[in-house]
C-alpha positions as CSV (number, residue, x, y, z in Angstrom):
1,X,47.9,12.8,-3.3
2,X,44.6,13.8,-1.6
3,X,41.3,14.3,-2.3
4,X,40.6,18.2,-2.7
5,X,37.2,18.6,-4.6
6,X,34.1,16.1,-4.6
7,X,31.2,17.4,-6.8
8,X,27.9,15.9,-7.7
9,X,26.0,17.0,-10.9
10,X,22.5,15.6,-11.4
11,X,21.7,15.1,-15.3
12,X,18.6,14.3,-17.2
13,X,18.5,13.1,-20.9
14,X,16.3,11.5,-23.3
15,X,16.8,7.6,-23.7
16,X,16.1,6.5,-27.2
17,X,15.9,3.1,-26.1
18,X,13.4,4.0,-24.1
19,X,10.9,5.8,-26.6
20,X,13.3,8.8,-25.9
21,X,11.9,9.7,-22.1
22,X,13.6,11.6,-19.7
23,X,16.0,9.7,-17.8
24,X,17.7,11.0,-14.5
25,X,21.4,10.1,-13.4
26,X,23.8,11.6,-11.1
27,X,27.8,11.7,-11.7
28,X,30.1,12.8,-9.4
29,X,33.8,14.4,-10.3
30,X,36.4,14.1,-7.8
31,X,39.4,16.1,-8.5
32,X,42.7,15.9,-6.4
33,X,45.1,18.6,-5.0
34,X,47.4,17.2,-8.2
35,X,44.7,17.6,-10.3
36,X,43.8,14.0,-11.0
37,X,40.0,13.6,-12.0
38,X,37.9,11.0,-11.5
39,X,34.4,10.0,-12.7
40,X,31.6,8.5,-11.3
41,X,27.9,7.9,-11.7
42,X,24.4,6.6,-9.7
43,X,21.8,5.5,-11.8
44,X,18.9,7.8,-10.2
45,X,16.2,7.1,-12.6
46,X,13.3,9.1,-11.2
47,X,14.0,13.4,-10.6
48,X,13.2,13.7,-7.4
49,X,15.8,10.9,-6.3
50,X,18.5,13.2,-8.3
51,X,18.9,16.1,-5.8
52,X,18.6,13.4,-3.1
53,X,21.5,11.8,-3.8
54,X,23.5,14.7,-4.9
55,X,22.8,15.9,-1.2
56,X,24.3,13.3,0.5
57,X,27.4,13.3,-1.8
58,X,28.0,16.6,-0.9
59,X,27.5,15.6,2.8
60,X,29.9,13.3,2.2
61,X,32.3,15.1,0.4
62,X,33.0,16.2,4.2
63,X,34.4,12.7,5.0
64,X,37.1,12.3,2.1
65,X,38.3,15.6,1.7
66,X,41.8,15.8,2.6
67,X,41.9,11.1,2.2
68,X,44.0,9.7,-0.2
69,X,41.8,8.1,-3.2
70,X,43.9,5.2,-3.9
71,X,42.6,3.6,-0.3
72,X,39.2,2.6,-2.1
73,X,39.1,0.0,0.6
74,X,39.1,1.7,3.2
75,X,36.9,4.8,1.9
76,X,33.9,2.7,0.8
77,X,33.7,1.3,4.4
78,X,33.8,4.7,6.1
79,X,31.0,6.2,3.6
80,X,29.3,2.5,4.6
81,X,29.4,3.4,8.5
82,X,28.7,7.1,7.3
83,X,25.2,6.3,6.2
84,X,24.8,3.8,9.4
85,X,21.3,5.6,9.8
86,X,19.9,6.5,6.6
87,X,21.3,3.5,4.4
88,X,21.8,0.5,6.4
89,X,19.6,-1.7,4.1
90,X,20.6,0.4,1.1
91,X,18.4,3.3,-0.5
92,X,19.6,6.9,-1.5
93,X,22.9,6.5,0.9
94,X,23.9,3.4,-2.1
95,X,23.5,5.8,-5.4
96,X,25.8,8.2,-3.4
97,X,28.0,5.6,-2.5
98,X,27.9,3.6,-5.8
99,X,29.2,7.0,-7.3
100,X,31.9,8.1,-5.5
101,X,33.5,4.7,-5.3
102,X,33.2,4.5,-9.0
103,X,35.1,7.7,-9.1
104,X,38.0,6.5,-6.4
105,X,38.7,3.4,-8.8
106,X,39.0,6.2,-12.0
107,X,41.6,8.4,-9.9
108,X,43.1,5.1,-8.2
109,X,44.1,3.6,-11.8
110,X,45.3,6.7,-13.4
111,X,47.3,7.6,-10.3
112,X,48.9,4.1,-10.5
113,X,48.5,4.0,-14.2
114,X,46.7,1.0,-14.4
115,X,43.4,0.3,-15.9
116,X,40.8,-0.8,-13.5
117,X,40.7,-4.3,-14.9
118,X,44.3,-4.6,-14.0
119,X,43.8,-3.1,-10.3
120,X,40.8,-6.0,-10.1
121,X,43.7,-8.4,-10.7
122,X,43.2,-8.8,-14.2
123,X,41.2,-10.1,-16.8
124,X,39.7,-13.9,-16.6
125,X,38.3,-13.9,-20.1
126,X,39.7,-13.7,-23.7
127,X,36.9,-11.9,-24.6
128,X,33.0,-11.6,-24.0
129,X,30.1,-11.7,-26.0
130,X,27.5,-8.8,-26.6
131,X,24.1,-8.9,-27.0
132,X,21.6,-6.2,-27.3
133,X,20.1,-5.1,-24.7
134,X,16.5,-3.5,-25.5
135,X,13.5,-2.8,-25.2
136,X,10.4,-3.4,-26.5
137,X,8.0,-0.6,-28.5
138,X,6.1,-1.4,-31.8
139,X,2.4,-2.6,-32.1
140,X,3.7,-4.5,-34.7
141,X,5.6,-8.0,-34.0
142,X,6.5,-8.1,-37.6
143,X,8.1,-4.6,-36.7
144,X,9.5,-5.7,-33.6
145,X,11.2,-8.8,-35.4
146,X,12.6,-6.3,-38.0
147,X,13.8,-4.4,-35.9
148,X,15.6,-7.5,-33.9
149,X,17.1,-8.1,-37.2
150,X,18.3,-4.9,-37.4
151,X,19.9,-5.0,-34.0
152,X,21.9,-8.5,-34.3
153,X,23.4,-7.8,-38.0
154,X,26.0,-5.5,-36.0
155,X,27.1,-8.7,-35.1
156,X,25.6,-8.8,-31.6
157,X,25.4,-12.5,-30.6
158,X,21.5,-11.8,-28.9
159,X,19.3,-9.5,-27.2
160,X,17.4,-8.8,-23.9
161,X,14.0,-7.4,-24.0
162,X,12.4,-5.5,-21.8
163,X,8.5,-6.2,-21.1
164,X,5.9,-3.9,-20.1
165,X,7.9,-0.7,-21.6
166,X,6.8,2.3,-23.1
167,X,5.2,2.6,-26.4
168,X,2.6,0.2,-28.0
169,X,4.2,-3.5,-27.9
170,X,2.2,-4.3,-24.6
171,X,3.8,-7.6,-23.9
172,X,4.1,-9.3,-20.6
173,X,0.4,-8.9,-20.5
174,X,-1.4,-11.4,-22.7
175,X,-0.2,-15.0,-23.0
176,X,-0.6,-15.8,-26.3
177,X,0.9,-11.9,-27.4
178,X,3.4,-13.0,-25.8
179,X,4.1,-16.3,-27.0
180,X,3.8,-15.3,-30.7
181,X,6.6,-12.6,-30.0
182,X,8.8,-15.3,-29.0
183,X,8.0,-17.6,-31.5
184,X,8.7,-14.7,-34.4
185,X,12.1,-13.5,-32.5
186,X,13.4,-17.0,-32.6
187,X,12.4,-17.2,-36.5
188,X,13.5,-14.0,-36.9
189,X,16.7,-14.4,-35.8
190,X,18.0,-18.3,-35.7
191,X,18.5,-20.5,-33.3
192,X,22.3,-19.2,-32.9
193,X,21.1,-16.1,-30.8
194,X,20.7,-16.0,-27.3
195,X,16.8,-14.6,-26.2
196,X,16.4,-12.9,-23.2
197,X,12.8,-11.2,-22.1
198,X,13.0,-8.7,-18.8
199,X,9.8,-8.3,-17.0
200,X,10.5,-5.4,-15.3
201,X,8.4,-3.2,-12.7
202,X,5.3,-3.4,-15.0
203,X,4.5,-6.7,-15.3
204,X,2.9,-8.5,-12.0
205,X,2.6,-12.2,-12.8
206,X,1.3,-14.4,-10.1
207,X,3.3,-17.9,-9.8
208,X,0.6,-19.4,-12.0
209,X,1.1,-17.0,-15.2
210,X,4.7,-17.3,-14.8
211,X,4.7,-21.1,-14.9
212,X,2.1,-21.2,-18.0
213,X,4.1,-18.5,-19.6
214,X,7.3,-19.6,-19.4
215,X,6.7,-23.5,-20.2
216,X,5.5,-21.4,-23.6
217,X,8.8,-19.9,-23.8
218,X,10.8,-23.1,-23.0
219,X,9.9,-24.2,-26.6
220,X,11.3,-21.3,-28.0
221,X,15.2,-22.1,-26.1
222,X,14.9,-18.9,-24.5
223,X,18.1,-18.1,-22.5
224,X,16.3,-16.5,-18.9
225,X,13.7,-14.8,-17.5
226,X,14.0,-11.9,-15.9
227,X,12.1,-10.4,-12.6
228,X,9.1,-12.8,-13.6
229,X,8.0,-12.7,-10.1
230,X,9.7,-9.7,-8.8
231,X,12.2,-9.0,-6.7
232,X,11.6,-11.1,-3.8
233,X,9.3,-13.9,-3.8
234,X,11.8,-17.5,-3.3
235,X,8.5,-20.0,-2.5
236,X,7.2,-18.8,-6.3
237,X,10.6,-19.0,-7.7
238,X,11.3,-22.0,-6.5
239,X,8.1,-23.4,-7.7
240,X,9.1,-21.7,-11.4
241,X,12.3,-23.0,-11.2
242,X,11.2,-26.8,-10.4
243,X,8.6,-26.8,-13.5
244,X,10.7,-24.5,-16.3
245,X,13.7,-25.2,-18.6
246,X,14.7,-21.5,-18.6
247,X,17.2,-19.9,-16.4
248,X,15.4,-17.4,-13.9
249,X,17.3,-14.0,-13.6
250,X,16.6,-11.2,-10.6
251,X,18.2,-9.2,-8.0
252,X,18.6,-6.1,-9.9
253,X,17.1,-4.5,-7.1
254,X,19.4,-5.1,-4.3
255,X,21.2,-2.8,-2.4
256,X,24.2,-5.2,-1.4
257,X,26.1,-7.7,-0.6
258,X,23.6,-9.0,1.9
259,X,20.5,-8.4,-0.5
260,X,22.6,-10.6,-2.8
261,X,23.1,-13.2,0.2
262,X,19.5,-13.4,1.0
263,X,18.9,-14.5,-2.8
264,X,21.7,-16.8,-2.7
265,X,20.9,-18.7,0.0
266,X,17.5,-19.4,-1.2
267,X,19.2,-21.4,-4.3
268,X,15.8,-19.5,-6.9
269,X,18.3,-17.9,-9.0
270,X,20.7,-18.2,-11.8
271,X,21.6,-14.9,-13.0
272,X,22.0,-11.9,-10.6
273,X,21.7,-8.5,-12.1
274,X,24.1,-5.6,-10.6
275,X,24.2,-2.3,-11.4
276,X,27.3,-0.7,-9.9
277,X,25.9,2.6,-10.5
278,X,22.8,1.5,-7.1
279,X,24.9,-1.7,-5.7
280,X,27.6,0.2,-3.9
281,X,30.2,0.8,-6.5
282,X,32.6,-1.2,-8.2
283,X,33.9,-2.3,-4.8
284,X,30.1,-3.6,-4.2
285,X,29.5,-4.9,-7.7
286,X,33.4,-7.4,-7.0
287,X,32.3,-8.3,-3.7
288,X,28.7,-10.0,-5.2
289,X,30.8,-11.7,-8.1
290,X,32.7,-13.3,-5.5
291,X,30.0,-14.6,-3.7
292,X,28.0,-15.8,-7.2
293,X,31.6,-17.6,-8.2
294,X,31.3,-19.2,-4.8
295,X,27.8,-20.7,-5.3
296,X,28.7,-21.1,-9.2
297,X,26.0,-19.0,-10.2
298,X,26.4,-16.3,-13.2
299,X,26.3,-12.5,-12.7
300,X,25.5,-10.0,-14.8
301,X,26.0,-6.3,-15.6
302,X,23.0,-4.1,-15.9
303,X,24.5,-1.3,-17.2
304,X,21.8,0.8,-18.8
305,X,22.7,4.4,-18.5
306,X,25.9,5.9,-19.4
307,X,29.5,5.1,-20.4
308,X,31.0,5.8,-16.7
309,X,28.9,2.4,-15.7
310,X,29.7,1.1,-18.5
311,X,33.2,1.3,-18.0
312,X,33.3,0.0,-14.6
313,X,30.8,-2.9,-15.6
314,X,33.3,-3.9,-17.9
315,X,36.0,-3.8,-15.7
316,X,34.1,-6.0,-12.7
317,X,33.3,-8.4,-15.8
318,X,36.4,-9.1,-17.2
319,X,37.4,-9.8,-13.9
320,X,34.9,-12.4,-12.5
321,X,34.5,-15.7,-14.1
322,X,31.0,-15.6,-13.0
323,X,30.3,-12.8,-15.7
324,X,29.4,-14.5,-19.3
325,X,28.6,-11.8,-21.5
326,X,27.7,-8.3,-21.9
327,X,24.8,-5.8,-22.5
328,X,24.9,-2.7,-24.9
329,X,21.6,-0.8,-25.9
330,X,21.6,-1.1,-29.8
331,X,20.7,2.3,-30.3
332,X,22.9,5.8,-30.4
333,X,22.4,7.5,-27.1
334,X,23.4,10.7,-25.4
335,X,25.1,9.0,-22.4
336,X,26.9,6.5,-24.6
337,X,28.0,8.5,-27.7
338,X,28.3,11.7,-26.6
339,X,29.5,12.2,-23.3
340,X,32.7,10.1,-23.6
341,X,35.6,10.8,-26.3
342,X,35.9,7.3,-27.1
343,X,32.3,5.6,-26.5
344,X,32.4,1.6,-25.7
345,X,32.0,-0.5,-29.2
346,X,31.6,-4.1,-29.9
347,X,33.8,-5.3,-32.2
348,X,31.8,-8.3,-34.5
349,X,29.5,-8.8,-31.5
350,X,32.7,-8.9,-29.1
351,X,34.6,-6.8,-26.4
352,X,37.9,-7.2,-25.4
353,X,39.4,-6.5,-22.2
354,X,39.9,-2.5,-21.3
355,X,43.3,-2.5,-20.1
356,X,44.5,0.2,-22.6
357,X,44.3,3.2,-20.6
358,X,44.4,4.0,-16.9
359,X,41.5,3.9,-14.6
360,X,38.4,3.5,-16.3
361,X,39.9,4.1,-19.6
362,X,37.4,6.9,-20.5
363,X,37.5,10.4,-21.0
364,X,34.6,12.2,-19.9
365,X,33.2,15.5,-22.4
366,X,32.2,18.0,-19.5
367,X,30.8,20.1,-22.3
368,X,28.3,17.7,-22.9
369,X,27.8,17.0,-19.1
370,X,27.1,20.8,-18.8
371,X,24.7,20.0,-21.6
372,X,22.3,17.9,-19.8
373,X,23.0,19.0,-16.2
374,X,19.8,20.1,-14.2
């Protein structure tokens, strides 16, 4: 079997659970000369970085034309030493690679019809738990508690919120907003349920805030904090670290194994974010697990755009002890609900492992891709 077609299609859709604006991913379809398909996906986020990506995809389509798609391997290193001088230290050259690697482990599991998990060497856990993973949009924090409410009586066993999001909650920027939202979300829903708060690229705390802020939180039992300090800055976090309670969460935005390494070795954080749709793939997202297993640290699955990542999140998950639980955004949503047959569920605030069906265990509606293509 060989690789005959490689494809990238740049979509945009509306994000309810991000006050419904315009979102921007990239998928990739790789079809063999038997007529295998494979999907895959790079989580683009802005427009302009769309046709970027789906540039060098096609650039590289050049490269595994004509390879066999089970050698994942072997493939991800050659579009590595493909991108030797646009994507050393990551960038545009990782979306494209993220994608097609993603793609490579779909065709490599139905070809061998195995799920992904099993190809990873199986699942390590019975089962994970799900919380939701949200954002923040009301004036209101009665509202916003409500609305948590709402979220967990799916079952969902906590939530992650993002900060400094669209819409009218403006937290992340006042210290006592911020500490009544997290005093009412701990009333609102029990001291059972894990709390999680995401800072995000809006909020710029200085080493000071962060301290004062999260002491406040610490009263609270929230579970981490998120990006507090950005994505590089080890002196602050590992003054934050010395004087909190709460586990510190970052490294969302690396590229790769060695951004991952560099954060590692500074011994600031608990809980690495990957995306496997910007950290090289599901070969990428297995190689950092490995290394957080090593230092017995926890990773975790930012996978905040469609079912294809969602899918191979899972897989890398199930697979990893490091990996503890498991993000879904609580509301319906174009990537999640439409563009797969069978969208990803929690059952009672659970998922189970995908080992069902082969590859990544999805099957993709190319009507609705079609839909939101640009």
């Amino acid at each position: 079997m060989k690789i005959a077609q490689v494809e990238a299609i740049p979509l945009a859709y509306p994000e309810p659970n991000d006050y419904n604006a315009i979102r921007y991913i990239c998928l990739v379809k790789i079809t063999t000369d038997e007529g295998v398909v494979g999907w895959g996906e790079s989580i683009t986020q802005f427009p302009e970085a769309n046709p970027a990506t789906a540039a060098i995809i096609a650039g590289m389509a050049e490269l595994l034309i004509g390879s066999d798609p089970v050698n994942t391997e072997a493939l991800w290193r050659q579009m590595k030493d493909r991108a030797w001088w646009y994507g050393y230290g990551g960038g545009i050259a990782s979306y494209a690679i993220s994608a097609i690697d993603i793609a490579l482990w779909d065709i490599k599991g139905k070809a061998l019809g195995k799920s992904v998990l099993e190809l990873l060497g199986g699942s390590v856990h019975e089962r994970l738990p799900v919380i939701a993973d949200s954002h923040a949009h009301h004036e209101s924090i009665p509202a916003m508690a409500d609305e948590a409410i709402e979220w967990l009586s799916t079952g969902m066993q906590g939530m992650k919120v993002g900060l400094g999001k669209r819409g009218d909650a403006r937290l992340g920027y006042d210290h006592d907003r911020d500490v009544e939202y997290m005093k009412a979300m701990r009333e609102a829903v029990g001291e059972d349920k894990k709390i999680m708060l995401d800072c995000g690229i809006a909020i710029k705390w200085d080493v000071a805030t962060a301290v004062k802020r999260v002491q406040a939180f610490d009263e609270y039992n929230l579970e981490w904090i998120e990006e507090p300090l950005g994505a590089w800055d080890p002196e602050g976090y590992a003054s934050l670290r010395a004087k909190t309670k709460t586990l510190i969460a970052y490294g969302e935005r690396e590229w790769n194994i060695a951004g991952y390494e560099r954060i590692l070795e500074t011994g600031t954080c608990d809980v690495f974010g990957v995306d496997p749709a910007r950290a090289e793939g599901i070969t990428g997202f297995k190689k950092a697990c490995d290394r957080f297993e090593h230092y017995k640290r926890q990773g975790n699955a930012h996978a905040w755009s469609s079912a294809i990542v969602t899918a191979a999140s899972l897989a890398v998950s199930f697979s990893s002890p490091s990996c503890k639980l498991f993000g879904l955004k609580p509301l319906r949503n174009p990537m999640q609900h439409e563009l797969v047959e069978n969208p990803i569920e929690h059952v009672d605030g659970w998922l189970y492992p995908p080992t069902s069906q082969p590859g990544l265990g999805i099957e993709v509606r190319e009507e609705v891709v079609n839909r939101y293509r640009q």
